[in-house]
C-alpha positions as CSV (number, residue, x, y, z in Angstrom):
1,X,-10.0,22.0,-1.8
2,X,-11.6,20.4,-5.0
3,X,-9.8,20.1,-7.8
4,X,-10.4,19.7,-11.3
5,X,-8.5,19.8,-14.5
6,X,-9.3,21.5,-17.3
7,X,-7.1,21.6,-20.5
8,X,-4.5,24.4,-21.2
9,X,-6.6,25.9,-24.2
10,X,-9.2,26.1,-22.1
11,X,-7.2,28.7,-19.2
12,X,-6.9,31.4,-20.9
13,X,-8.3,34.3,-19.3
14,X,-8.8,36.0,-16.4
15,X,-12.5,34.7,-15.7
16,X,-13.8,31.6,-17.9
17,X,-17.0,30.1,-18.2
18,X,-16.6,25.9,-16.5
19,X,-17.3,23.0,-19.2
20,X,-20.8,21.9,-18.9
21,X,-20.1,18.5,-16.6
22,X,-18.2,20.6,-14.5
23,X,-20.6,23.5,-14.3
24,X,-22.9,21.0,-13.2
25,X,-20.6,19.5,-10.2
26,X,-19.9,22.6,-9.0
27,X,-23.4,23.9,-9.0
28,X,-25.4,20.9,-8.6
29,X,-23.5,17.6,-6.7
30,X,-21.4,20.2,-4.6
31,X,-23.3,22.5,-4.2
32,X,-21.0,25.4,-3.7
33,X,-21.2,29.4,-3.6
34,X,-19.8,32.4,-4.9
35,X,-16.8,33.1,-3.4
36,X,-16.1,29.4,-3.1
37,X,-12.5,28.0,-4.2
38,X,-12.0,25.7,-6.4
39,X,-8.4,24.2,-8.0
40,X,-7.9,24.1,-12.0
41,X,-5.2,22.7,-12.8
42,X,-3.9,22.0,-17.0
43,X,-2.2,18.4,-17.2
44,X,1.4,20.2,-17.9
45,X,2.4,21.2,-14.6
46,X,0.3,24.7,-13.8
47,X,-2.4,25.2,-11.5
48,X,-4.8,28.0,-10.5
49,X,-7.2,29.2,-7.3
50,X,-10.2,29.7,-8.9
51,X,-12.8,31.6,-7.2
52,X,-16.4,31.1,-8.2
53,X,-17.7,34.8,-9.4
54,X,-20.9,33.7,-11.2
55,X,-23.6,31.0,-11.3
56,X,-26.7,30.2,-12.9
57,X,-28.6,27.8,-14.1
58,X,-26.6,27.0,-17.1
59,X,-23.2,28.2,-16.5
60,X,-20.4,28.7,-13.7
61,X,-18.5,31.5,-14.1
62,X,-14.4,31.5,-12.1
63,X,-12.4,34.1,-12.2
64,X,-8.5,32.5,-11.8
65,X,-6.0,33.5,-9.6
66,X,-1.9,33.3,-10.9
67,X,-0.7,30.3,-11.5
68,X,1.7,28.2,-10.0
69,X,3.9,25.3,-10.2
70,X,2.1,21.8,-9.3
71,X,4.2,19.9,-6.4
72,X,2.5,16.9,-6.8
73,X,5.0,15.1,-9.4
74,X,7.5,12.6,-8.3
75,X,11.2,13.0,-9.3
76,X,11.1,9.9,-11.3
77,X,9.8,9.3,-14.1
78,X,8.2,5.9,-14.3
79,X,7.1,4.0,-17.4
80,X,4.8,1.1,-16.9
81,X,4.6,-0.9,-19.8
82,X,2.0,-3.1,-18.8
83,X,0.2,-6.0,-21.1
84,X,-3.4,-5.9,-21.4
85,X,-6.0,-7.2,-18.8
86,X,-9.8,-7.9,-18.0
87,X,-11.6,-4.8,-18.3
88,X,-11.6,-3.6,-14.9
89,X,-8.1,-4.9,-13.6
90,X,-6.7,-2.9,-16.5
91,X,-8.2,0.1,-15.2
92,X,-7.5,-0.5,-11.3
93,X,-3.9,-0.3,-12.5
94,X,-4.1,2.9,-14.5
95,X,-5.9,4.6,-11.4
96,X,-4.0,3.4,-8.6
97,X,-1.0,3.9,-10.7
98,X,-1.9,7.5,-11.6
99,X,-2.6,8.1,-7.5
100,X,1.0,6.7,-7.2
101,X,2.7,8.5,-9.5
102,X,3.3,6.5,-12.5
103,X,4.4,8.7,-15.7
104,X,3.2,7.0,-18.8
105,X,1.2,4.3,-19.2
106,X,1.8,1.9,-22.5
107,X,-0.4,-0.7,-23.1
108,X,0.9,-4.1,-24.3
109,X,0.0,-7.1,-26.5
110,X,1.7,-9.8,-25.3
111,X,1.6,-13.6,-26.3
112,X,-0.7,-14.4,-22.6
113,X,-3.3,-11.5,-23.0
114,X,-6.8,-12.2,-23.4
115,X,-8.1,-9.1,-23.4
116,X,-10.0,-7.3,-26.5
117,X,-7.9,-4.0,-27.8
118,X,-9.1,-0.9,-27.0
119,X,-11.8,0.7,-29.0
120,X,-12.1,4.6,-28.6
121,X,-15.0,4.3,-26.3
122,X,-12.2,2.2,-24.2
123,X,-9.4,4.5,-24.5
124,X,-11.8,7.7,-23.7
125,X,-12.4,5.9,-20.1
126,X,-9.0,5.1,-19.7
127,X,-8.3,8.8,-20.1
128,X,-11.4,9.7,-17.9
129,X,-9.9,7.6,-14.9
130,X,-6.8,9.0,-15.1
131,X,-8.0,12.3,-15.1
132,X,-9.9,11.6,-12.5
133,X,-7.5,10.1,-10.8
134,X,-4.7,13.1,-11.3
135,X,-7.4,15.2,-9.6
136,X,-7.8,13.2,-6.5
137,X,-4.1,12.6,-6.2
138,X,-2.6,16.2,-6.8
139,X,-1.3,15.3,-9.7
140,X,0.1,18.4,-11.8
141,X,0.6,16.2,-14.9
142,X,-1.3,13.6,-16.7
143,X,0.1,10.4,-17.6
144,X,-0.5,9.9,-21.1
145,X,-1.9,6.3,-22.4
146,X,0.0,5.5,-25.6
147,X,-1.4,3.2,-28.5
148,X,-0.9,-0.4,-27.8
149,X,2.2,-1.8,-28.3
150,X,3.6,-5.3,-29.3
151,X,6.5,-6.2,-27.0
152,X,9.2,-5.6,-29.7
153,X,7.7,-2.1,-30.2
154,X,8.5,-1.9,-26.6
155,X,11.4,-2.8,-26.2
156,X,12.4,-0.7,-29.3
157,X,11.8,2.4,-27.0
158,X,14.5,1.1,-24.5
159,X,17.3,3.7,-25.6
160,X,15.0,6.5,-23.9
161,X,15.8,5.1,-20.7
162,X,18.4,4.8,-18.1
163,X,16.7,0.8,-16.5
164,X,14.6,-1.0,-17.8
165,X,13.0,-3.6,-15.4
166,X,10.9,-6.6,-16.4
167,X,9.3,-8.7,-13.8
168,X,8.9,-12.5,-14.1
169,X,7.3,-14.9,-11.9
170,X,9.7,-17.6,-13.5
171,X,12.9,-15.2,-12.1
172,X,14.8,-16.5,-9.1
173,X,17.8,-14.4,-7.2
174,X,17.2,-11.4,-9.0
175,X,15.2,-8.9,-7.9
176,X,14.0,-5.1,-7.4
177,X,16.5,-4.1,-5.1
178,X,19.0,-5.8,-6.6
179,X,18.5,-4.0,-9.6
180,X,18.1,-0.3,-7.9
181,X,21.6,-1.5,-6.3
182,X,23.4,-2.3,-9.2
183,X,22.2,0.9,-11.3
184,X,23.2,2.9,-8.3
185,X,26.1,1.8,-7.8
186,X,27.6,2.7,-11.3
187,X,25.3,5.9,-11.7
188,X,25.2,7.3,-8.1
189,X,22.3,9.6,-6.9
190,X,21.0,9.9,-10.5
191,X,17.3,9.8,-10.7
192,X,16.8,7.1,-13.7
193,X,14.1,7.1,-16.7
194,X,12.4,3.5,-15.5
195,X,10.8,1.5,-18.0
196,X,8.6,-1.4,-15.7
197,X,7.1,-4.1,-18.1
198,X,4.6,-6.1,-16.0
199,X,3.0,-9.1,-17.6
200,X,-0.6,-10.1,-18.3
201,X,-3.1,-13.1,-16.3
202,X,-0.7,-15.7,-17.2
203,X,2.8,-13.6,-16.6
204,X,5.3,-13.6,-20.1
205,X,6.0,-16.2,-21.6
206,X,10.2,-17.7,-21.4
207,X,10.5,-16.8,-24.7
208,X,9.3,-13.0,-24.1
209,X,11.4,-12.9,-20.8
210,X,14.7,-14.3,-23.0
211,X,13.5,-11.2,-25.8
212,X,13.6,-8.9,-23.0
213,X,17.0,-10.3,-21.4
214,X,18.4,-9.6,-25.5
215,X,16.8,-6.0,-25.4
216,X,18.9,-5.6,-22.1
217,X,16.1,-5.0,-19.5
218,X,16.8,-6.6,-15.9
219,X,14.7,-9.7,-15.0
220,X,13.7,-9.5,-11.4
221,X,11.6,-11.6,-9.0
222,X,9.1,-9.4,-7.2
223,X,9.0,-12.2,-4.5
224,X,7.9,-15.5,-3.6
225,X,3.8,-15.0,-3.4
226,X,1.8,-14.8,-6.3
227,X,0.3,-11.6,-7.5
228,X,-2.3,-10.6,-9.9
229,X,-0.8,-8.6,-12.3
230,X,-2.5,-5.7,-11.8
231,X,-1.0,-5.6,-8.0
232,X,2.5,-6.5,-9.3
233,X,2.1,-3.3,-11.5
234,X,1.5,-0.9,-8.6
235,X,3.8,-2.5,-5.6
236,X,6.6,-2.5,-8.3
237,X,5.7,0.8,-9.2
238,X,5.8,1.7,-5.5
239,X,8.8,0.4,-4.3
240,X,10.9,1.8,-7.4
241,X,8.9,5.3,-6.2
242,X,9.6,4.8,-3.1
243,X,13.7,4.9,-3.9
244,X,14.0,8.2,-5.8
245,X,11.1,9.9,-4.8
């Protein structure tokens, strides 16, 4: 089944008219029929059958079928906070960690980035991948991209979450499951709100990682090999998936 998403505003009857880049798929790269189905869903948790009723030339006409819950959303919900990277690495971790399940996605100017900011021509990719991404993956709901953030800004947003988790490749002793264990063992089977603060190129700095120790976030080693940051970003992501979804 292909699946697509289309905004909320834009579900709102019983047959709509697709969006021109989508009209296009559909009738031209896919090359599908009336009577085919397709999947819409809106970013907030609904989805919909949509049968094709209607093509020509310059529209694609679906008539949608009753909506329903999306069951493609992990029970946690997983904040990456994640400093800025190379163009491309930066967006390998916002689509893999879309497919994955990741939540919300802030980016971060830390002291080791190297990467320019994001100009709107940047951030409207970002938000195509991870649309694109939702739509692969079954996603129901998008992550949202927030404005970059300075890592006191982040770590001002701390109180909205039960752990906070900041990975170091200076930490020793501590790590992942060590931190899943101790918050389990005081909060039981309580799915957490996870803040995950991954680094840029060059990791944090000690000073950041002693900021972050102050804002009460748990430094953890993810192991004795060295990742690039964009992989530490998804197999931490994955393992603390893994543990409550």
């Amino acid at each position: 089944m292909h699946r697509f998403y289309l905004p909320p505003q834009q579900l709102h009857s019983e047959y709509i008219s697709l969006p021109e880049q989508l009209a296009h798929q559909v009738r031209n790269v896919l090359r599908m029929r009336i009577g085919e189905v397709i999947t819409l869903f809106d970013g907030e948790g609904t989805e919909y059958d949509a049968t094709i009723a209607d093509i020509h030339r310059d529209d694609v006409t679906v008539q949608l079928g009753d909506p329903r819950p999306c069951v493609g959303e992990p029970r946690l919900h997983l904040t990456l906070f994640h400093s800025l990277l190379k163009k491309d690495r930066f967006e390998w971790a916002l689509e893999k960690g879309t497919e994955i399940g990741v939540s919300r996605f802030v980016p971060m100017h830390t002291a080791r980035v190297i990467a320019e900011g994001a100009s709107e021509i940047k951030r409207a990719r970002w938000q195509r991948i991870v649309i694109e991404a939702a739509e692969l993956a079954g996603r129901g709901i998008l992550p949202p991209i927030d404005e970059i953030h300075t890592l006191p800004q982040a770590f001002a947003r701390l109180s909205a979450f039960d752990l906070a988790i900041f990975a170091w490749e200076e930490a020793t002793g501590y790590t992942l499951r060590d931190a899943v264990r101790d918050y389990r063992a005081v909060n039981g089977d309580k799915v957490p709100r996870v803040a995950l603060f991954i680094g840029a190129e060059g990791g944090f700095t000690p000073e950041e990682a002693e900021a972050a120790r102050a804002a009460g976030c748990k430094i953890v080693t993810l192991g004795r090999r060295v990742m690039r940051a964009e992989t530490a970003s998804i197999a931490a992501a994955a393992a603390l998936l893994y543990e409550w979804s």
